[in-house]
TORMARRO-6747 format. One record per residue (C-alpha): x, y, z. Coordinates in pm, whole numbers, plus 32768, in hexadecimal, padded with zeros to 4 digits. Last residue first. Layout:
REM TORMARRO-6747
{px = X	py = Y	pz = Z};
...
This chain:
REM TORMARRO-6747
{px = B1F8	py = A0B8	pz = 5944};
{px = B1DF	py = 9F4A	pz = 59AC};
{px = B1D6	py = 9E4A	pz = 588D};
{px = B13D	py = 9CF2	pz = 58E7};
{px = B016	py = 9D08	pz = 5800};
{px = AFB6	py = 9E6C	pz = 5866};
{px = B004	py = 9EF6	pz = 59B7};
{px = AFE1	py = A06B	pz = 59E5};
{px = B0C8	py = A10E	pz = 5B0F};
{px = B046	py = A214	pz = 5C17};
{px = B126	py = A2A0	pz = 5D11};
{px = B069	py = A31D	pz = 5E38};
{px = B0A6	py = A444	pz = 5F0F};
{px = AFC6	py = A43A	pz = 6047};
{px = AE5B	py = A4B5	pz = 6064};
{px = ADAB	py = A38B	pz = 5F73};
{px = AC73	py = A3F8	pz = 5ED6};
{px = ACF5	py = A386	pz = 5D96};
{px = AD54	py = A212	pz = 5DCE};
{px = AC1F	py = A173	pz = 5D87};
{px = AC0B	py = A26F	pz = 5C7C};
{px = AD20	py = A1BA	pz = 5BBA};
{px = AC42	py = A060	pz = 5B76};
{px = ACA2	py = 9F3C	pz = 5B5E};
{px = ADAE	py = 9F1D	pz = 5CE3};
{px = AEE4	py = 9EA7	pz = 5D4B};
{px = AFB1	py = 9F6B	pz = 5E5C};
{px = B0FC	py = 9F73	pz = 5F06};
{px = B14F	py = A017	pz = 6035};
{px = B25C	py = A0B3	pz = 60CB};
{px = B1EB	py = A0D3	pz = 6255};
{px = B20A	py = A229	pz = 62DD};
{px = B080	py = A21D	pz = 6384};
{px = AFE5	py = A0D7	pz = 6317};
{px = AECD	py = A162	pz = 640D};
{px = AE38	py = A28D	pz = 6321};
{px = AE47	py = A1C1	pz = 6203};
{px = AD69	py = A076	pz = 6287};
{px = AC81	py = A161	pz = 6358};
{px = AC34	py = A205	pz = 6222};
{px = ABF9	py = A0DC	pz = 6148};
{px = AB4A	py = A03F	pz = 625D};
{px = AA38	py = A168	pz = 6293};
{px = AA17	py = A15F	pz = 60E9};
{px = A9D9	py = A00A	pz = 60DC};
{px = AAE5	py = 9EC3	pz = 60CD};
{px = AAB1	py = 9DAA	pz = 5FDF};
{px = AB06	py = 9E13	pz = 5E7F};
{px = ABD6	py = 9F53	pz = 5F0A};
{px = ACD9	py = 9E28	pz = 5F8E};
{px = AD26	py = 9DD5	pz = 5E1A};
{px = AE81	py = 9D58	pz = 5EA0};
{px = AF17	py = 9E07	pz = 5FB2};
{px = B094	py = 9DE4	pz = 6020};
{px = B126	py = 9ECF	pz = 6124};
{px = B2A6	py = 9EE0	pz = 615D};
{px = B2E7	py = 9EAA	pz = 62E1};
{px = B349	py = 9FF3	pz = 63CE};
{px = B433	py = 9FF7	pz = 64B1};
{px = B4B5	py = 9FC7	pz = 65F1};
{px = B4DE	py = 9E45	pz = 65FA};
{px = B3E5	py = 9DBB	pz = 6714};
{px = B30B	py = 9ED7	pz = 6712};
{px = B2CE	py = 9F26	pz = 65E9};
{px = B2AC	py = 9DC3	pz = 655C};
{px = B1AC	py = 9DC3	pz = 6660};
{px = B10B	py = 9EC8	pz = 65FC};
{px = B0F4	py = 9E58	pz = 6436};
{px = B071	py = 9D04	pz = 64DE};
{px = AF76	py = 9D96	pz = 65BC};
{px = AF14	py = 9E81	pz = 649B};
{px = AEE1	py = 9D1F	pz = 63DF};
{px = AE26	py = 9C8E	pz = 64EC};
{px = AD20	py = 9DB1	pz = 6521};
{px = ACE0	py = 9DBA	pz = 6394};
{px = AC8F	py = 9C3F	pz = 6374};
{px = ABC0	py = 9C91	pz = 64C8};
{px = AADB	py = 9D84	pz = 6401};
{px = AABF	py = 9CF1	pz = 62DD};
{px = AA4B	py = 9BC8	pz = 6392};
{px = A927	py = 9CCC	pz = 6462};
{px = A8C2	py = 9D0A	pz = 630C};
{px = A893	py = 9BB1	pz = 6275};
{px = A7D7	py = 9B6E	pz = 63B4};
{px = A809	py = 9AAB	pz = 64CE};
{px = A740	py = 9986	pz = 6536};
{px = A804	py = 9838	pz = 6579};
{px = A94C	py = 986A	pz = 64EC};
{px = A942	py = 9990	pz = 65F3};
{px = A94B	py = 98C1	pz = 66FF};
{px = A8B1	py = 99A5	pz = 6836};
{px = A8F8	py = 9A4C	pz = 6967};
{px = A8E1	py = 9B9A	pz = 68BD};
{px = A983	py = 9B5D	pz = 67AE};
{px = AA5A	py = 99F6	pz = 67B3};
{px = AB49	py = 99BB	pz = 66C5};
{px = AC0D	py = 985C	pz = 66B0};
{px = AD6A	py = 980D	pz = 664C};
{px = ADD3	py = 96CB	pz = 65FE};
{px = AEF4	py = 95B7	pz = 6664};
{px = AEF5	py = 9468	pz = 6562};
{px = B08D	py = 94A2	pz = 650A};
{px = B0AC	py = 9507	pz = 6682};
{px = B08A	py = 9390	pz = 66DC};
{px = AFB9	py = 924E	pz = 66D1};
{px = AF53	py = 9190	pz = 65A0};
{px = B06C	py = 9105	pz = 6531};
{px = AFE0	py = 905A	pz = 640F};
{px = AFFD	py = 8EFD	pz = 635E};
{px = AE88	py = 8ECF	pz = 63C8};
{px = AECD	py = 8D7F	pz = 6479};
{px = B00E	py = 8DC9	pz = 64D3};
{px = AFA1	py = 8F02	pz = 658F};
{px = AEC1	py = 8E67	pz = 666A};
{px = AFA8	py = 8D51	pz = 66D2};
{px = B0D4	py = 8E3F	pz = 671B};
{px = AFE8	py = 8F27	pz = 67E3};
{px = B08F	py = 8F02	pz = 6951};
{px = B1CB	py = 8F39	pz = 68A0};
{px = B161	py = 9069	pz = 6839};
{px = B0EF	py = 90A8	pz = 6980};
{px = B238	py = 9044	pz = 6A2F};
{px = B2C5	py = 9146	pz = 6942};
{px = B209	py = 925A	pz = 69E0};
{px = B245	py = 9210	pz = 6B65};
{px = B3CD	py = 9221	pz = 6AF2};
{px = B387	py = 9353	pz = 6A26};
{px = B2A5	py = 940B	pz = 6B34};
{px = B154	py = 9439	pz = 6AC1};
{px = B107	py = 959D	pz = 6AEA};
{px = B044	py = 95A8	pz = 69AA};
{px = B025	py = 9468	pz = 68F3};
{px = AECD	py = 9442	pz = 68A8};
{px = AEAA	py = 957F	pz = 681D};
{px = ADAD	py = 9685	pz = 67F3};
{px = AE27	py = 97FB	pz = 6819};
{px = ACF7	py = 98B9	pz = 6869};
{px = ACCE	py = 9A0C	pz = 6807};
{px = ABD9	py = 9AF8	pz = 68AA};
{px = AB2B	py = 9C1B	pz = 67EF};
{px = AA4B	py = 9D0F	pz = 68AB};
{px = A922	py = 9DE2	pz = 6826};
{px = A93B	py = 9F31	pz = 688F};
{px = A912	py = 9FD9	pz = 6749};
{px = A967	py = A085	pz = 661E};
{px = A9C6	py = 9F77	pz = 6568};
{px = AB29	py = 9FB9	pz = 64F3};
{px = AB55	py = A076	pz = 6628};
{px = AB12	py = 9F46	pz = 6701};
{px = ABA4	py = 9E52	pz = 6645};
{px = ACFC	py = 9F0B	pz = 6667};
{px = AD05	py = 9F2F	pz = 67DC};
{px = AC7A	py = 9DA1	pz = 67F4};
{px = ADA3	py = 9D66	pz = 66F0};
{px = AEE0	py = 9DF4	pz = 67B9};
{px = AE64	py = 9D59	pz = 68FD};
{px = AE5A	py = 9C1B	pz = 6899};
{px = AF8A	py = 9BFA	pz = 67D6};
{px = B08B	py = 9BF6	pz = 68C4};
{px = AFD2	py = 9AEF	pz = 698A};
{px = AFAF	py = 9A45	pz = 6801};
{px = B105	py = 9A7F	pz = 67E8};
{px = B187	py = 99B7	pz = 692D};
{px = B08E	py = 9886	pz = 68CE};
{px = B140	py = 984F	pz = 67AA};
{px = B290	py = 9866	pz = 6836};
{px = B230	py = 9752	pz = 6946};
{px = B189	py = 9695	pz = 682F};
{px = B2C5	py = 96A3	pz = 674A};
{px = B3B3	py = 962C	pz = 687D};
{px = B2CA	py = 9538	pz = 68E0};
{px = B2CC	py = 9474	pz = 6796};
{px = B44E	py = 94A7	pz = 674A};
{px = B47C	py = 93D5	pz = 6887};
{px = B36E	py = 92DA	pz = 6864};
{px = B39C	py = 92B2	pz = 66E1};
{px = B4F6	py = 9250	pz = 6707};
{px = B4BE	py = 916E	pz = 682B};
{px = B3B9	py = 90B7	pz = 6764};
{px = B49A	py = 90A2	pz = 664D};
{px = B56D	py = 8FD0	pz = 66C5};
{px = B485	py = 8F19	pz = 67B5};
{px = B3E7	py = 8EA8	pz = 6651};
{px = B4DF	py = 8DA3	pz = 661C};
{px = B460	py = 8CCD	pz = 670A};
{px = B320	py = 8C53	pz = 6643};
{px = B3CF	py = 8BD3	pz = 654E};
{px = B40F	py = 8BFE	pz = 63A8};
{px = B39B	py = 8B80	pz = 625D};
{px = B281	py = 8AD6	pz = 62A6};
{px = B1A7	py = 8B73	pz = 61FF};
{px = B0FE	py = 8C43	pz = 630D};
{px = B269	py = 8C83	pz = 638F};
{px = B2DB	py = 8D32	pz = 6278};
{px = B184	py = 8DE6	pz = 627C};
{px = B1BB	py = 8E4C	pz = 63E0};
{px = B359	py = 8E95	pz = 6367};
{px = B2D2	py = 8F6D	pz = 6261};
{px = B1E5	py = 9039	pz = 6355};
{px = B32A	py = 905E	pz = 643A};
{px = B3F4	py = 910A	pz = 633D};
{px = B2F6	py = 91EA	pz = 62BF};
{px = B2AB	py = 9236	pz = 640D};
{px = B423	py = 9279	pz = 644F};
{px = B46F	py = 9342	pz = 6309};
{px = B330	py = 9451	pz = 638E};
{px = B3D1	py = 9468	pz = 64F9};
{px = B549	py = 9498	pz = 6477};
{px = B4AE	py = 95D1	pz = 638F};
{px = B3A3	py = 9635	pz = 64D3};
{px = B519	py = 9644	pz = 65C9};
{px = B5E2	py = 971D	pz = 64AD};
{px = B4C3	py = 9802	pz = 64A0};
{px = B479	py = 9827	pz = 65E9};
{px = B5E6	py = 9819	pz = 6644};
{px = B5D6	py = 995D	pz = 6510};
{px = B4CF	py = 9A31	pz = 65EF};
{px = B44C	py = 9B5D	pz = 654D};
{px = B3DB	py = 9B05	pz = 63FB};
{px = B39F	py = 9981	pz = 6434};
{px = B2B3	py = 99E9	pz = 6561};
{px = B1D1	py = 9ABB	pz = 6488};
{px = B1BF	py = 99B6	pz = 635A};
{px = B197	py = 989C	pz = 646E};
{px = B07E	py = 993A	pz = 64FA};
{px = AFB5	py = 998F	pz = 63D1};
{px = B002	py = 9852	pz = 6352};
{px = AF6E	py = 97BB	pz = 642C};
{px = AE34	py = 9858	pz = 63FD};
{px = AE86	py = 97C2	pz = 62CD};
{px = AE8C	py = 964A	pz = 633C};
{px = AD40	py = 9681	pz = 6404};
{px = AC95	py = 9706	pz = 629C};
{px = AB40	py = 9792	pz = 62A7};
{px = AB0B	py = 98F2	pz = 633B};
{px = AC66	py = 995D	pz = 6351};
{px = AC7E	py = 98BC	pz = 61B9};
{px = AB5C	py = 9975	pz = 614C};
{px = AB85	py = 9AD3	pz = 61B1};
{px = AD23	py = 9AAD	pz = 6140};
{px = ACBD	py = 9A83	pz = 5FFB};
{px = AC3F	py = 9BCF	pz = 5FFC};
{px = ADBD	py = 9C18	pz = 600B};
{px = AEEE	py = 9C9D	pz = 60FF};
{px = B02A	py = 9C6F	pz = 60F5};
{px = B10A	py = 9CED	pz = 6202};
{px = B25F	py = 9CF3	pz = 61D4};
{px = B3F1	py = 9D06	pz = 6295};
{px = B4F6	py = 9D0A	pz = 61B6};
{px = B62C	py = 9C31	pz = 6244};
{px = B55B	py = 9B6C	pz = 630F};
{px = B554	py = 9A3C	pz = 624C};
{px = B6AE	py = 99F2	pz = 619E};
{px = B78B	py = 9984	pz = 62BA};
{px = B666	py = 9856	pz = 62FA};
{px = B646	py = 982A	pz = 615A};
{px = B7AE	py = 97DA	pz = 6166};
{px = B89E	py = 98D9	pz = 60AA};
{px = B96A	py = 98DF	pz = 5F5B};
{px = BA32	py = 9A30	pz = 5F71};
{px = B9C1	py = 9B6C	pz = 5E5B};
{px = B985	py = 9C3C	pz = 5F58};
{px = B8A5	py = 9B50	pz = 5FF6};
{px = B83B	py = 9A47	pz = 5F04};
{px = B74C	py = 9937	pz = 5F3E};
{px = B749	py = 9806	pz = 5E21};
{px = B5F7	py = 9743	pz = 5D93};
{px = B617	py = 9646	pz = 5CAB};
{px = B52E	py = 958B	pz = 5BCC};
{px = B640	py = 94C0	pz = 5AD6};
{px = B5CB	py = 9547	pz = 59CC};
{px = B50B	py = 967E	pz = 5A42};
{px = B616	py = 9746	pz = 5B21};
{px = B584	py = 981A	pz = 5C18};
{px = B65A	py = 9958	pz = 5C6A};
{px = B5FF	py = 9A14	pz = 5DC1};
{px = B6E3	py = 9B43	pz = 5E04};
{px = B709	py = 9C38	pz = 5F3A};
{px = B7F8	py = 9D83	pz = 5F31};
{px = B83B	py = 9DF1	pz = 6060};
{px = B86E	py = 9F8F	pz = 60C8};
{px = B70F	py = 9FCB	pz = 612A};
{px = B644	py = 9EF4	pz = 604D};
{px = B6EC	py = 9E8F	pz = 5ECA};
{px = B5FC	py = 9D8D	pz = 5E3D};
{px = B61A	py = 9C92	pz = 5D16};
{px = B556	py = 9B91	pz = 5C98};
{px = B5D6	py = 9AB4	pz = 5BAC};
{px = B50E	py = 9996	pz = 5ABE};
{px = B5B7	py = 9888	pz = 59F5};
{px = B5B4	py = 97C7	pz = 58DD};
{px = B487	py = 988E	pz = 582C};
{px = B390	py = 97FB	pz = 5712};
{px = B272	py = 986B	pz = 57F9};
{px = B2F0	py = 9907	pz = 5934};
{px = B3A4	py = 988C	pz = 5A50};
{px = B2D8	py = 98AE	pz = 5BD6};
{px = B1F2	py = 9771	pz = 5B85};
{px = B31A	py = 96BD	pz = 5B82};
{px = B352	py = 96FC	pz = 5CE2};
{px = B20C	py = 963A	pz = 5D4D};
{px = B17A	py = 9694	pz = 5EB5};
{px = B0B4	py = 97A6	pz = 5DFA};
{px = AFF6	py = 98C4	pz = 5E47};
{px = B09B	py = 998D	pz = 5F88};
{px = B1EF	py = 993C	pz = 5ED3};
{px = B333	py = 98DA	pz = 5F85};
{px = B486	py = 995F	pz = 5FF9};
{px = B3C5	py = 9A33	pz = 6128};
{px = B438	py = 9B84	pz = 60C7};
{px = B4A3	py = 9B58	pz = 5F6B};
{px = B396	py = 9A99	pz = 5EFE};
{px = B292	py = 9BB8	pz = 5F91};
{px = B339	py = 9CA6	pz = 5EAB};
{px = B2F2	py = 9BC6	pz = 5D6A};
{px = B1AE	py = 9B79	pz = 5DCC};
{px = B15B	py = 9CFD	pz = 5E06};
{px = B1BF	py = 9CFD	pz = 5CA5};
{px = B11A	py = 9BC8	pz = 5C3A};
{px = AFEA	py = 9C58	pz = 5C91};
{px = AFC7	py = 9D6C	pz = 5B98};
{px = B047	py = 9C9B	pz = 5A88};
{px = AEFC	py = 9CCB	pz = 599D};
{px = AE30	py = 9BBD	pz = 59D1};
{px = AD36	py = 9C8F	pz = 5A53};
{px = AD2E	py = 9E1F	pz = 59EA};
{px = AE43	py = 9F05	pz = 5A38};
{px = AEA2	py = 9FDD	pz = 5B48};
{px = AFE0	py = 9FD0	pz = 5C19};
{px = AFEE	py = A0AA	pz = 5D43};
{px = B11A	py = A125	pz = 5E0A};
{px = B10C	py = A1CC	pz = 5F35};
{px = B1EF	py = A265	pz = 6048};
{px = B26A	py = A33E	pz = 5F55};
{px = B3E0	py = A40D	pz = 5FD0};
{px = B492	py = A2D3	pz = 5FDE};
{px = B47E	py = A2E9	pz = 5E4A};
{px = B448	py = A185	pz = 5D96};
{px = B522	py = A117	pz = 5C6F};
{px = B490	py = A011	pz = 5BB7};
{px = B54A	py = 9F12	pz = 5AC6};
{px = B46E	py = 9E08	pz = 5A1B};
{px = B4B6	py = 9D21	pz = 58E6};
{px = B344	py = 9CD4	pz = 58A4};
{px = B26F	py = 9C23	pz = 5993};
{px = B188	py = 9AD6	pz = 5924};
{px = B21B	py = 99D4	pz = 5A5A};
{px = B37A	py = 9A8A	pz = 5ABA};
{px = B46C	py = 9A67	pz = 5971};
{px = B533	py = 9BA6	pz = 59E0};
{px = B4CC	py = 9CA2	pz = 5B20};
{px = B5BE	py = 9DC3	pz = 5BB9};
{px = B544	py = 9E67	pz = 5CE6};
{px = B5D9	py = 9FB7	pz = 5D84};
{px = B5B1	py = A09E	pz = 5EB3};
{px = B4F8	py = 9F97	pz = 5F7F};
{px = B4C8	py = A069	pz = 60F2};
{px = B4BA	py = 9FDF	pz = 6249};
């Protein structure tokens, strides 16, 4: 998968911008200092493969100061994909080839992986963005996935008003079967698919970790959810079993939307012990296990997003990082230029200054 062209106007501080890239570089680096615009590039191509930002859940945030509107731009293998955000009224709208399109026919079109130092932090701490991880992966290569997580998301909402609704008096008991059979049936189909990638996944990120660390140490990854396996009609008498528990928290507490991911190396939780290192290390194995499976299930390569990865990653990862991305375009930030120096392949280097790419 190749972006030949991207066209930016009145996205967050950038500056009226039309790149051309050549399929014959693989890389393209954009050095500037902080605050400069670096990252809203690879923001900008990220938005266009998943329809959203990896910063902000606010599409305002995406128009720039004294702007009405922000577009982004991308023409990928023959399809040209736009994302315009519209700041009074805040509006997003999907274009394929210049047709309005759903977020679900949207996703998938350009296949990404973004990766950050941010990243370090949020495997280590943050249930809802390990996630993430999955449902970014899933949303890329499976669109029922997509299409069932989107009806999934509306129905908790939906359900957690109707609790409150209830709470005040406002609604009964009864009409919660509704949505109980809703979320039992989407539930279970999302866990089963869940489940199916990490099996997938296994395998490709022990091989990576491995290499990355230069050792025999073993990563396992356990898929923890409550709901895993759970047929939908046994799964909906549960949430109906939990009506009174709910209610008085105003929550659904039980489903895929509270499912995590745990790491164990060598038999062991690595939230509990592991090092900053050995982290670094199994970021790096689960986005190569992301970039492989994309591989495998579609053919071909996804574009390659890293952001100010040289901060975090030493000289062994660096290498290990460029030598596996193998024919994937990818897109770099970075401050300084001699990050980028002792790199083998051809790179195209771009300054950044105040929003202005040259």
């Amino acid at each position: 998968m190749r972006i030949q062209n991207i066209k930016i106007k009145g996205f967050r501080n950038l500056k009226g911008i039309d790149l051309k890239f050549d399929d014959g570089v693989p890389i393209h680096a954009f050095v500037g200092a902080n605050g400069q615009g670096k990252t809203n590039i690879l923001e900008a191509i990220y938005l266009c493969s998943l329809s959203k930002s990896f910063r902000t859940r606010t599409s305002a945030d995406l128009v720039g100061f004294d702007e009405d509107f922000s577009s982004v731009r991308v023409d990928a293998d023959g399809e040209t994909l736009e994302v315009v955000v519209t700041a009074k009224p805040v509006q997003k709208v999907l274009k394929i080839n210049g047709v309005k399109k759903s977020a679900s026919d949207f996703i998938g079109n350009l296949k990404s992986v973004f990766f950050s130092p941010d990243d370090l932090a949020y495997m280590s701490y943050s249930p809802k963005l390990r996630r993430r991880y999955l449902d970014v992966v899933l949303s890329q290569l499976n669109a029922d996935y997509l299409s069932h997580l989107m009806e999934y998301n509306e129905a908790i909402r939906q359900r957690n008003s109707l609790l409150k609704a209830i709470a005040d008096g406002n609604g009964e008991m009864d009409e919660l079967d509704f949505w109980d059979e809703k979320l039992a049936q989407l539930g279970s189909f999302i866990t089963d698919i869940r489940g199916g990638l990490i099996d997938e996944l296994q395998k490709l990120v022990s091989r990576h970790y491995k290499e990355i660390s230069n050792s025999d140490s073993e990563i396992r990854i356990v898929y923890e959810s409550e709901v895993r396996g759970v047929k939908p009609k046994e799964l909906r008498e549960l949430y109906k079993k939990n009506h009174r528990r709910d209610l008085a928290i105003c929550q659904t507490k039980l489903g895929p939307h509270r499912d995590d991911l745990k790491f164990m190396l060598n038999g062991r939780d690595m939230t509990d012990f592991a090092s900053r290192g050995e982290w670094r290390s199994l970021v790096l194995a689960l986005k190569f296990a992301e970039i492989d499976l994309i591989k495998i299930r579609t053919g071909d390569d996804p574009v390659l997003l890293l952001d100010d990865v040289f901060s975090e990653l030493d000289a062994d990862r660096q290498k290990y990082l460029f030598q596996t991305t193998g024919k994937s375009q990818t897109f770099i930030t970075t401050t300084h230029k001699e990050f980028i120096e002792g790199l083998t392949k051809n790179t195209q280097v771009y300054k950044v200054s105040e929003g202005a790419v040259t």
